[in-house]
C-alpha positions in Angstrom: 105.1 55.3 110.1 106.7 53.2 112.2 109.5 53.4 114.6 112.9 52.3 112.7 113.7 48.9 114.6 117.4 50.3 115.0 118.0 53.9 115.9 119.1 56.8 113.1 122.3 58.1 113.6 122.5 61.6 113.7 123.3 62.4 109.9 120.6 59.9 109.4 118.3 62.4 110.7 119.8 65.4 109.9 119.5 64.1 106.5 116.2 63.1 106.0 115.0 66.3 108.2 116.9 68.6 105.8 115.1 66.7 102.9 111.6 67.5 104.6 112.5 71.6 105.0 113.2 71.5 101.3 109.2 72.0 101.0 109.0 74.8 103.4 108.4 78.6 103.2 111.8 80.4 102.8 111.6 82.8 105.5 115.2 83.4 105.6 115.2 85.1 102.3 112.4 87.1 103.2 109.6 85.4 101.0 107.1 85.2 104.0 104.8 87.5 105.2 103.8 86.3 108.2 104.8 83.1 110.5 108.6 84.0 110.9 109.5 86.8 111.8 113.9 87.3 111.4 115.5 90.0 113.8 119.0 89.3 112.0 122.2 87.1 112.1 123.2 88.6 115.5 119.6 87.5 117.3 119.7 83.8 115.7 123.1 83.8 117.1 122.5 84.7 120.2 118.8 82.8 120.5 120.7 79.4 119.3 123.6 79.8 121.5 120.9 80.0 124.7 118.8 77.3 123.5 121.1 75.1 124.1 121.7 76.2 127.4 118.0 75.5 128.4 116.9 72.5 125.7 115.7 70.5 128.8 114.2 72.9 131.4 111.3 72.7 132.7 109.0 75.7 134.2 106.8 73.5 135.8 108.3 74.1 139.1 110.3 77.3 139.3 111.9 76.2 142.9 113.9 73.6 140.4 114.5 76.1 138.2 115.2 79.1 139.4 116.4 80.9 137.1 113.0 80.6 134.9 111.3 82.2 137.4 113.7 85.3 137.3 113.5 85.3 133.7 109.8 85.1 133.8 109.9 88.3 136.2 112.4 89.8 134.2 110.2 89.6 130.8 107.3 90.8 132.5 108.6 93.7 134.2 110.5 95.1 130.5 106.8 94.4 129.2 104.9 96.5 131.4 107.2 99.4 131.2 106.9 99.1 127.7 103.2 99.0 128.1 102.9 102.1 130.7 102.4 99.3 132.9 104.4 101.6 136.0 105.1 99.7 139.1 101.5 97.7 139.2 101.5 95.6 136.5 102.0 92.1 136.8 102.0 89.1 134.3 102.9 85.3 132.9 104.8 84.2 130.4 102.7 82.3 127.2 103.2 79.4 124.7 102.0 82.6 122.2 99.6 84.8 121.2 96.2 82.0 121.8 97.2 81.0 125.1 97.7 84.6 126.7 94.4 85.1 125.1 92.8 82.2 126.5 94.1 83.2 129.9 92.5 86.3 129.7 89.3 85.4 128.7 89.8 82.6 132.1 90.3 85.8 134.1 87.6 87.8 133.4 85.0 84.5 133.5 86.5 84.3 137.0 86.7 87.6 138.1 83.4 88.2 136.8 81.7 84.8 139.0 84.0 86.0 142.0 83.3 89.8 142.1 79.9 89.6 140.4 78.2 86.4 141.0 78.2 85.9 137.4 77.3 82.6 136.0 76.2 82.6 132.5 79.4 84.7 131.4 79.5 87.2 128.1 82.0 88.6 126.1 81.7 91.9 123.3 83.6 90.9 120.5 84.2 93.2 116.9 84.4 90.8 113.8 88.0 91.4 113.2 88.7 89.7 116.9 91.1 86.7 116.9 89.6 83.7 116.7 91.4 82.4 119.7 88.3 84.5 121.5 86.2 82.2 120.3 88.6 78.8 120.6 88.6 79.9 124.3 84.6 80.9 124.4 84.4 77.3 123.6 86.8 76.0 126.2 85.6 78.4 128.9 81.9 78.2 128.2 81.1 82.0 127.2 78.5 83.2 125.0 80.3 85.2 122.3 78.4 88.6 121.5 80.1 89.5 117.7 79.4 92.6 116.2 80.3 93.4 112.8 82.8 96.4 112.3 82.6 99.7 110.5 83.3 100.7 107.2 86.9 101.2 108.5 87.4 97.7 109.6 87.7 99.6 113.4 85.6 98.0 115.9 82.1 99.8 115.9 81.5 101.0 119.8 78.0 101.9 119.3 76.9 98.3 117.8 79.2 97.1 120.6 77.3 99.2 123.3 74.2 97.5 122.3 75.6 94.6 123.5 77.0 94.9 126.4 74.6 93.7 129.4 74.9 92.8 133.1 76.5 89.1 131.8 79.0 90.5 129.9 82.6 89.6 131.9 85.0 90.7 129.1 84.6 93.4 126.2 87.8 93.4 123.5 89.2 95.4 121.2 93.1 95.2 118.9 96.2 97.1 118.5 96.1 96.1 115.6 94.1 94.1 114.5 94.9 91.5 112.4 92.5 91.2 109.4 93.5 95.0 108.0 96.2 96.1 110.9 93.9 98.9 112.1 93.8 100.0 115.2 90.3 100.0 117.4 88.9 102.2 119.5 90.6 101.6 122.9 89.4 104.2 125.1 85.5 103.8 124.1 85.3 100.2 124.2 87.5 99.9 127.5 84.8 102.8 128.9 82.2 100.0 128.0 83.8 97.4 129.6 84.2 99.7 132.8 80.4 100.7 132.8 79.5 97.5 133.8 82.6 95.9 135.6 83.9 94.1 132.9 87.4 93.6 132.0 88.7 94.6 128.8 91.4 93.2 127.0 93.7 94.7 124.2 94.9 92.4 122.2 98.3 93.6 121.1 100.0 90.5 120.2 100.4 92.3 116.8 101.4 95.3 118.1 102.9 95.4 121.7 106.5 94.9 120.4 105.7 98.0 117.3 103.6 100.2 118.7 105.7 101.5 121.6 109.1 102.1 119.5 106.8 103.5 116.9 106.2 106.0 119.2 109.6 106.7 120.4 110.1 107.1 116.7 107.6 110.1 116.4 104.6 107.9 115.2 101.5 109.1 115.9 100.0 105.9 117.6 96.3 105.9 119.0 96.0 105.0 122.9 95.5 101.5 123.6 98.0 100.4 126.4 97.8 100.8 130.0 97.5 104.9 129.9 94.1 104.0 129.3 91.5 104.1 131.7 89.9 100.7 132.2 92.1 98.0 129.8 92.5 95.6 132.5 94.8 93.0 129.9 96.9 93.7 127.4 98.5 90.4 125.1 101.6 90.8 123.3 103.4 88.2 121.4 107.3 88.7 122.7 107.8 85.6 118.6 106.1 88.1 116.6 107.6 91.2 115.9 109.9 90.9 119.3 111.8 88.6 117.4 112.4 86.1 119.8 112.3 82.1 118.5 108.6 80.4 119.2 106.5 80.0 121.1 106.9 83.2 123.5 104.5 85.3 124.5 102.9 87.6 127.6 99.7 88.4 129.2 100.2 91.4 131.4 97.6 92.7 133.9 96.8 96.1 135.3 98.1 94.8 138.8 98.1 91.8 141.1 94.9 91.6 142.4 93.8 91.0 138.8 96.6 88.8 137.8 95.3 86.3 140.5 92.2 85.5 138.6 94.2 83.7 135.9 96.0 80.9 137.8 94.8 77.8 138.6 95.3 76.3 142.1 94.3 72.7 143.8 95.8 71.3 146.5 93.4 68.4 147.4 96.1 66.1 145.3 97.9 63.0 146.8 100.9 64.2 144.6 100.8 67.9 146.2 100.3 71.4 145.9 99.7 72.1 142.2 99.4 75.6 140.7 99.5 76.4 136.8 99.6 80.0 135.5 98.3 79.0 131.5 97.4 76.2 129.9 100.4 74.4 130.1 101.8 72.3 133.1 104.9 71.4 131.8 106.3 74.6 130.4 109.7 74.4 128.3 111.8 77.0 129.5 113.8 77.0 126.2 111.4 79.6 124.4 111.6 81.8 127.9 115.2 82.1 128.0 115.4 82.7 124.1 113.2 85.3 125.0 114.4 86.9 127.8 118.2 86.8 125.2 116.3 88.7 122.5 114.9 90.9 124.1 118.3 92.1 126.3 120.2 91.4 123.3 118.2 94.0 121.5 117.3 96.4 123.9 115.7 99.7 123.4 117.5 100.7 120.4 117.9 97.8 118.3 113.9 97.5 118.7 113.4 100.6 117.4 116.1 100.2 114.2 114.1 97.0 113.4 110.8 98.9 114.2 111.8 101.8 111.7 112.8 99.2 108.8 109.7 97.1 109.5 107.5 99.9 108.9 109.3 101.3 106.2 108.7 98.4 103.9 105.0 98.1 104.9 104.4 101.8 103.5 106.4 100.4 101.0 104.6 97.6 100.0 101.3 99.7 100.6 102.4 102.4 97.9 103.4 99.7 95.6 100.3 98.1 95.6 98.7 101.2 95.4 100.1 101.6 92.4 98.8 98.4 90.5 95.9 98.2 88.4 93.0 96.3 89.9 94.8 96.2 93.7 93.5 97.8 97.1 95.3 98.0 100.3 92.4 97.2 102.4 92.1 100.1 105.4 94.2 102.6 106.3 97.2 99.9 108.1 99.1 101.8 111.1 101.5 100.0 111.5 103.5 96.9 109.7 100.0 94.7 108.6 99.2 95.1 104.7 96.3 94.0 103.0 95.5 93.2 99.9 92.5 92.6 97.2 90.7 92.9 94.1 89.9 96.6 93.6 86.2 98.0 93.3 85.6 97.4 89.2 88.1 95.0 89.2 86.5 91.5 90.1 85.5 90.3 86.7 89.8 90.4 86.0 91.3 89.7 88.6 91.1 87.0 91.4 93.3 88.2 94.2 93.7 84.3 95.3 95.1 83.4 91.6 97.5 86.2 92.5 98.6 84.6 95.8 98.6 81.3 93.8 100.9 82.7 91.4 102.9 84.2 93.8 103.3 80.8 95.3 104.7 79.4 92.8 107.6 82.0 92.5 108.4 81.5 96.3 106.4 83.9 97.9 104.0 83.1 101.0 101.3 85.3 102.0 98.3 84.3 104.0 94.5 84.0 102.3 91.8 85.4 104.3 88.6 86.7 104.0 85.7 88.1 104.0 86.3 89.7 101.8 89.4 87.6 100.0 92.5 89.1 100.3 95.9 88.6 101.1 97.4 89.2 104.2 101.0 90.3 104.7 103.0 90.7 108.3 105.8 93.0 107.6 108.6 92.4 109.4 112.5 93.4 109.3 113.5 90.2 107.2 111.0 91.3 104.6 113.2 94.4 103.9 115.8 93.4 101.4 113.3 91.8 99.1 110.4 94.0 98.9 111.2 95.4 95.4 111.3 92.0 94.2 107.9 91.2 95.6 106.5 94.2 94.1 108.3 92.9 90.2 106.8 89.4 91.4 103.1 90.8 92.3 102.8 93.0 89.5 103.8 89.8 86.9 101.3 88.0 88.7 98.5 90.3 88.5 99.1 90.5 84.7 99.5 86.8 84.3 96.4 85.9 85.9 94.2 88.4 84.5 91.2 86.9 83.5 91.5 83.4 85.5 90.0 82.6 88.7 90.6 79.7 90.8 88.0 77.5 92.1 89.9 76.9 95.6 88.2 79.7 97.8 89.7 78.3 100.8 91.7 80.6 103.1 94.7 79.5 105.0 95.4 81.6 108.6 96.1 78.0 110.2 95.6 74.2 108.9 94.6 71.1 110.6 97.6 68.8 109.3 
């Protein structure tokens, strides 16, 4: 398409834009599991109102902008409290969830050459690991060690152990994870990581905005954060289920000294000193300060009202499903991830992507994924008020498609287009 050869006018675009959205998921009336995640009128409110306010800045340089910096600080400092991070923990702001995991997977190749002499650099991966581990294996030049998980879906540390050598410069585990929304075993596989003087990362872009008001709530949450002995990074995703507008997210460290590994410095430029803390040079501060608003707008207590509702309607939607014919809830989900298949005996009648098809086609959005197929649902807040007409909707589904399959086995997490 070419460029019009005389410039829209603003209802011109607003217009044609408007037109476009018709076609997209309708996360405002809670139809998607996943992608969106919707704090409430009062958060869009107060997110749109600071947008504005920092449409153009730029976090390249923080001496321009001042005030990014001190919102960067200030984010980071509320994350490691929340994180048991005490007075030691240090971290950078991220475009999201694959960039703060990226980063750490940078720090531990470079902490592993600088501390270790390592040069043909490792990581321990369970199967149910992000895939940005492997997006940044491939950037960074690791060799990716993936071991398949238990019955569970928890990381297995024994299989894990068995892989874990003298190379190895990262071992990882999830809180959650994504694929099921269980929890790994954080202690054993950070002791693994430790035994040889690699860092190990929880990845908690999932859960590091749940798990710690679960807790407050009188959860019982297994250890993965910074109480642990030998998680030397922890990623949590500040657009998830912080409810902050994209792309925001944060990779803390256990302190300083290991929060140095992940920037990137040259000054042998004509233009300069250069440094870069992520991927990104120019770095919008519009999703910092948006975050920064959430988060303060929200505080303690309104993270833990949303928490409380968010996992209400998972076990919700878990029971309901529970109590189809032919659907499993995948796992034992511990916090607000939901899962959902073909039951054993079931897989000459029903095809749980027909389901989602058919669920598609009355609004609803979930994610296909597999092995093995499934759905995949985030539960968040928004999802709330219409979870009991999901459950009508899935349950009319699974009847209407009894029988059928569909020959499209693709699955969906992210597209190319």
């Amino acid at each position: 398409m070419p460029l019009p050869e005389h410039g829209l006018t603003k209802d011109e675009i607003l217009t044609t834009l408007a037109a476009k959205r018709s076609r997209d998921a309708r996360w405002q009336d809670g139809r998607t599991f996943g992608m969106v995640y919707d704090g409430g009128p009062s958060v869009h409110e107060v997110a749109e109102a600071v947008a504005l306010l920092y449409l153009h800045e730029n976090a390249l340089n923080t001496r321009a902008f001042p005030s990014l910096g001190e919102i960067q600080s200030e984010v980071c400092a509320s994350v490691a409290e929340m994180l048991h991070g005490g007075d030691t923990a240090s971290g950078f702001m991220t475009s999201g969830g694959t960039e703060s995991i990226l980063m750490a997977v940078k720090s531990a190749r470079e902490r592993g050459r600088a501390e270790r002499n390592i040069t043909a650099p490792e990581m321990v991966l369970p199967a149910s690991a992000h895939a940005a581990f492997h997006k940044a294996a491939h950037y960074f030049g690791l060799q990716v060690h993936k071991v398949p998980v238990r019955d569970d879906w928890r990381a297995d540390v024994d299989a894990m152990a068995s892989r874990v050598n003298d190379n190895t410069v990262l071992v990882v585990g999830s809180a959650p994870q994504y694929p099921q929304g269980v929890i790994d075993p954080i202690p054993e596989l950070a002791a693994l990581a430790t035994s040889v003087g690699a860092n190990f990362h929880t990845d908690a872009c999932m859960g590091g905005f749940v798990l710690p008001f679960m807790e407050m709530l009188g959860y019982p949450v297994a250890p993965w954060d910074f109480r642990v002995e030998g998680v030397t990074t922890i990623s949590a995703d500040i657009h998830k289920l912080g409810y902050a507008p994209k792309g925001a997210s944060v990779l803390m460290h256990r302190n300083k000294a290991l929060r140095r590994y992940q920037t990137f410095v040259f000054d042998d430029w004509l233009g300069g000193f250069y440094a870069s803390p992520a991927m990104q040079g120019t770095r919008p501060g519009l999703p910092m300060a948006t975050a920064w608003a959430v988060m303060n707008h929200l505080g303690v207590d309104g993270y833990k009202r949303l928490t409380s509702v968010s996992i209400d309607t998972a076990r919700r939607m878990a029971e309901g499903v529970r109590g189809i014919d032919g659907l499993q809830v995948l796992g034992e989900p511990e916090a607000q991830l939901v899962t959902i298949a073909t039951a054993p005996g079931w897989e000459d009648r029903i095809d749980i992507f027909a389901v989602g098809d058919a669920l598609q086609a009355r609004g609803w959005f979930l994610d296909r994924q597999g092995p093995p197929d499934s759905l995949h649902s985030t539960v968040s807040a928004g999802n709330a008020p219409a979870i009991e007409d999901y459950l009508r909707d899935l349950r009319a589904c699974v009847e209407a498609v009894a029988g059928n399959r569909t020959d499209d086995r693709s699955t969906n997490y992210a597209t190319l287009e």
